[in-house]
Structures are given as C-alpha cells and as structure tokens.
C-alpha positions as CSV (number, residue, x, y, z in Angstrom):
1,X,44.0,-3.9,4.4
2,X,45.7,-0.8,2.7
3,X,49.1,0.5,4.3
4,X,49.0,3.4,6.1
5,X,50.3,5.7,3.1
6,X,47.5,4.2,1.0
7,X,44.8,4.6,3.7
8,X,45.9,8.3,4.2
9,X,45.4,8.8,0.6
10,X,42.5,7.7,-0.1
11,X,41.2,9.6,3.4
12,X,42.8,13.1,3.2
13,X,42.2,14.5,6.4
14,X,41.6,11.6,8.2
15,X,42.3,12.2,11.7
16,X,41.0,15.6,11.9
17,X,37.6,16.4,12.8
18,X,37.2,19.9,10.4
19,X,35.3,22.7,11.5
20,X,36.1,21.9,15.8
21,X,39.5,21.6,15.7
22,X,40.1,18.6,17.8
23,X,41.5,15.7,16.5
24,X,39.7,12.0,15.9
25,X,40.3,8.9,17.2
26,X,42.5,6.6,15.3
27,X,39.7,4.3,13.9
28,X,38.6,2.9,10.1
29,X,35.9,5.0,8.8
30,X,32.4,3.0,9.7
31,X,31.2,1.1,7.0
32,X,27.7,2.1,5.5
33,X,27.3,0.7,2.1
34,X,25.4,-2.7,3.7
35,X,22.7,-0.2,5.7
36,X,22.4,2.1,2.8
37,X,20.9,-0.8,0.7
38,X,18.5,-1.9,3.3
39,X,17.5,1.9,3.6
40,X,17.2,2.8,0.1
41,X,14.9,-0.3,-0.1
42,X,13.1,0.4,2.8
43,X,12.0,4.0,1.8
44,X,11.0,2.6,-1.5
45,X,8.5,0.3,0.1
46,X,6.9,2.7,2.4
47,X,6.6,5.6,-0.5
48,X,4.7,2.7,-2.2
49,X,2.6,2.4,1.4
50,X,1.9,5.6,1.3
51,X,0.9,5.9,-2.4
52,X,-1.9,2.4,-1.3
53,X,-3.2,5.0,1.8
54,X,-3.5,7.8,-1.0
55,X,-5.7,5.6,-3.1
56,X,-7.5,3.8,-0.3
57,X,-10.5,6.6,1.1
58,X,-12.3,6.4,3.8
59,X,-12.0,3.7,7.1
60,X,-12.1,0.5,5.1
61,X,-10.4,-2.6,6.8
62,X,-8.1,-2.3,4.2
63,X,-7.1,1.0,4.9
64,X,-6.4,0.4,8.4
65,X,-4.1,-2.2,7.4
66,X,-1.7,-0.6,5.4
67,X,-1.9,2.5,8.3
68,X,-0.6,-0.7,10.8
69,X,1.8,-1.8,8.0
70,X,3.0,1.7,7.4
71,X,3.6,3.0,11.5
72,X,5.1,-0.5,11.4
73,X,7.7,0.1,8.3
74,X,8.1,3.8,9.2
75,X,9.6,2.5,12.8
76,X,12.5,0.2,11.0
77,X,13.3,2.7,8.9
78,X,13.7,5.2,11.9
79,X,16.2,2.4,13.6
80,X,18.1,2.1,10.5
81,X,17.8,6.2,9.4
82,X,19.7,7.2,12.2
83,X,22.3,4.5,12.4
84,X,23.2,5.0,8.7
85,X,23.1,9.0,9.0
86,X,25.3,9.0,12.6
87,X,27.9,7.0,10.1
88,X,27.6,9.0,7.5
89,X,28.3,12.1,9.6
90,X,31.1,10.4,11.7
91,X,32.8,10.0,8.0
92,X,32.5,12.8,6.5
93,X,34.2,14.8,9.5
94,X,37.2,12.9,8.0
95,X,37.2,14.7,4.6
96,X,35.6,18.2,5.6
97,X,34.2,20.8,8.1
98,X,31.1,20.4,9.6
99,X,28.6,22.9,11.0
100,X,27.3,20.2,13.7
101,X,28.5,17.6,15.6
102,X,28.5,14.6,15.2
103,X,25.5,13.9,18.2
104,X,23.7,16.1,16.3
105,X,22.5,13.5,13.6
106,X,20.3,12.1,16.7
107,X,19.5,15.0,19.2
108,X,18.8,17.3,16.1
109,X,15.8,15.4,15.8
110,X,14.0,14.9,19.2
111,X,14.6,18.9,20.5
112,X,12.1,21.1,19.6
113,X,12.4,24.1,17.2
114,X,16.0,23.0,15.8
115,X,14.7,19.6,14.4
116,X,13.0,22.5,11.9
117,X,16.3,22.7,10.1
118,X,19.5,20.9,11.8
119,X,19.0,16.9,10.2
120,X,19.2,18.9,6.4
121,X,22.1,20.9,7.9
122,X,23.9,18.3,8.8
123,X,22.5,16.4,5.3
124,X,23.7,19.2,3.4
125,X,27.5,19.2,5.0
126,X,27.9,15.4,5.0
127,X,26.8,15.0,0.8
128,X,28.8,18.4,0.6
129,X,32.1,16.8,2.1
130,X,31.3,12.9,1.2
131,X,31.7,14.2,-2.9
132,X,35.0,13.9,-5.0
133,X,34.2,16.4,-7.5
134,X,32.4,19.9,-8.0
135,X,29.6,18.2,-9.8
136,X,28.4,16.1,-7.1
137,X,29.2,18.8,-3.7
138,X,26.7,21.2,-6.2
139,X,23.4,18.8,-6.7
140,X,23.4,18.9,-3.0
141,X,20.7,21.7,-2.9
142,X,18.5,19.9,-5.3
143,X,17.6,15.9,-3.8
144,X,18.1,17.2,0.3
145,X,15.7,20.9,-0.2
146,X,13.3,18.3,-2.0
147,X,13.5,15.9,1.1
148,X,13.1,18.6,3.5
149,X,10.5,21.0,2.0
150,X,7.9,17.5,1.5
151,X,8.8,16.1,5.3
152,X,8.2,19.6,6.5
153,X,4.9,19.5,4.4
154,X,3.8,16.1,5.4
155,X,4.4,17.3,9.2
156,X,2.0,20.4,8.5
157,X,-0.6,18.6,6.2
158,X,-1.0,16.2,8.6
159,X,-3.0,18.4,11.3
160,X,-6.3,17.7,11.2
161,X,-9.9,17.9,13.1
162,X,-11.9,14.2,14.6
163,X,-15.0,14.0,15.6
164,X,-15.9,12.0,18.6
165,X,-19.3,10.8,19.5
166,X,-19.8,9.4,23.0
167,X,-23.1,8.9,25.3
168,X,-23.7,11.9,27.7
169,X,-25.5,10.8,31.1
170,X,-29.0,11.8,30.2
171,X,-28.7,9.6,27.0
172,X,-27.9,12.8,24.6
173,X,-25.0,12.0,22.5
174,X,-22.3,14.6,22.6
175,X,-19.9,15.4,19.7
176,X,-16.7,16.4,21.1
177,X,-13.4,17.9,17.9
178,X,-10.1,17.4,18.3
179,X,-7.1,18.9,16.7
180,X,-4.8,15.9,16.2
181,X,-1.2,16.0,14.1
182,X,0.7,12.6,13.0
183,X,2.0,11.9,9.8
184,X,-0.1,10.5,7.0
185,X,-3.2,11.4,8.9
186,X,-4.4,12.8,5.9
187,X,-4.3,12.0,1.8
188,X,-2.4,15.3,1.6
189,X,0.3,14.1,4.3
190,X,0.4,10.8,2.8
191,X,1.2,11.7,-0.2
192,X,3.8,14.7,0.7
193,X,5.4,11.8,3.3
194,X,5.4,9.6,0.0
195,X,7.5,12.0,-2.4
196,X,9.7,12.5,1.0
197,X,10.4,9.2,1.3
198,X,11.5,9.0,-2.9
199,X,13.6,11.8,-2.4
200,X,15.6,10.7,0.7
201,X,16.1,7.2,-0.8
202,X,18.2,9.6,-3.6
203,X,19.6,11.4,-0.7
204,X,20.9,8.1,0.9
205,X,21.6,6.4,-2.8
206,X,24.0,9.3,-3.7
207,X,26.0,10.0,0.1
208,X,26.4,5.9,0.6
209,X,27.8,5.7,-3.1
210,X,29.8,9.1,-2.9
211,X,31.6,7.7,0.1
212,X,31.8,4.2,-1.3
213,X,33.8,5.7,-4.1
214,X,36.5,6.9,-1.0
215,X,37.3,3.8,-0.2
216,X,34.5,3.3,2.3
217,X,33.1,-0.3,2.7
C-alpha cells in the first residue's frame, strides 16, 4: 500500500468532491480495471449479436434465437454498465468537478426527458477529469458523441408498426396495427445499437485505462 504522501500524489484532490464543494469520505478510489474487461468484452459480443440480427431477415427460428440471446446479453451488460460507470464517476470526483452527482450515473437513466442527455454528461466529465494530459481530456467529444448520437438512433429507429390477426366472433378475421418501440426491433436499430455498442466499448477501453494510469486498480 502507498504512504499517505504517495497516495496524495498520485490522487491530487483526493478528498474533495469538485464542482459541490463538500468534502469525500476517506476511502481508496474503487477499483474498475477487473469490470472494465468483462465490459469491454461484453459489448464486443453483443455488437457481433446484433450484426447476426442485421444479416438474419425475416422470423426464422434462427432469428428468434439470437433476439433471446441478445435481450439476454443486453441485461448483463446493463448490471455490469452501471456498476462500472457509478465507479468511474465516484473516481473521477476525486481528480475534477463534476456537473452531476454521483447518483446521477443511475437515476439519469430511468427519469424521463433527462436520460436524453445526462449519462453522456456525466460520460463526458468523468473521461474529461479521468485524463492526465490535454490529448486525452480533448478526444472526449469524438468516441462519447459517437456513442450517444447511435444509442439515441437505435432508440428512434427502433419504432415500428405489427400487424396482428385474430378471429372476430362471426368468424371474420380482424387485423388490428400497433405502434411498438424496443431496441433492435428493426435492421436499422440493430445495426445503430451495433455501432453503439463498438463505440462505448472505446468509451469504457479509454476511461478504465485513463484511470488505471492514476494509480487505480
């Protein structure tokens, strides 16, 4: 374990929580390196998933499969997402100010309108504060606005129209459409929730090696 001189200078900051003014807790940074490997391979996996969906038309068995496999997936990586980003978050408060707190990194995406833009706010500030150097706080813009602009797209694409045919009571059978919304409900959300999932396995690559690089195990 380092001495408290050594731990202060690896951490400046540490103990402050930038941007609210009130101070941390006097507790070791949480460790993310471990969760950022499962994560960065879990993404890769599902952007393949969603690559097989792409190619796979129609309502063939095999299709429905990888749909299982892929809800399936898409649920781990949801457990693991928001573990490794609430850790993330809680760290970087150490090394720089944040626009949103810390509960934030959950909340932010379950309440309606603000989950539009407060996870790639809060994405934004942690990669900005997590770097060492000016090179690595400026590429923010480029791997996080790719994330966020296919997720957003994926969301969007993903509205679509079904047809349901049932039996009416005098034996007639009755079409009835439906406006449904769900990710990778359609080739073009599929793909868009693909190329997400590529660029937020950057996104995670990049932050969990940044703030490996400060000591961070």
């Amino acid at each position: 374990m380092p001495s408290p001189a050594e731990f202060a200078a690896l951490h400046p900051g540490y103990g402050l929580n930038p941007g609210y003014g009130a101070p941390y807790q006097q507790q070791a940074p949480s460790p993310v390196s471990d969760l950022g490997r499962v994560l960065t391979g879990l993404l890769f996996v599902l952007a393949i998933g969603q690559a097989a969906l792409v190619a796979l038309t129609g309502t063939s068995g095999a299709r429905q499969l990888v749909t299982v496999l892929n809800l399936l997936l898409f649920t781990g990586i949801a457990v693991v997402f928001l573990v490794w980003f609430y850790r993330v978050r809680k760290n970087a408060g150490m090394w720089g100010p944040q626009t949103r707190s810390q509960g934030w990194t959950i909340g932010g995406w379950f309440c309606p309108v603000v989950n539009a833009w407060y996870p790639v706010q809060i994405m934004r500030d942690v990669w900005r504060t997590s770097g060492t150097d000016l090179a690595q706080r400026t590429s923010v813009a480029r791997w996080t606005g790719a994330w966020w602009t296919f997720w957003l797209l994926a969301a969007v694409a993903g509205i679509h129209t079904t047809t349901l045919h049932s039996v009416g009571p005098d034996g007639s059978t009755v079409v009835t459409h439906q406006i449904a919304d769900y990710l990778d409900g359609t080739w073009a959300s599929a793909l868009c929730l693909g190329i997400a999932a590529l660029a937020l396995e950057r996104v995670v690559t990049k932050i969990t090696a940044m703030q490996t690089a400060r000591g961070v195990a």
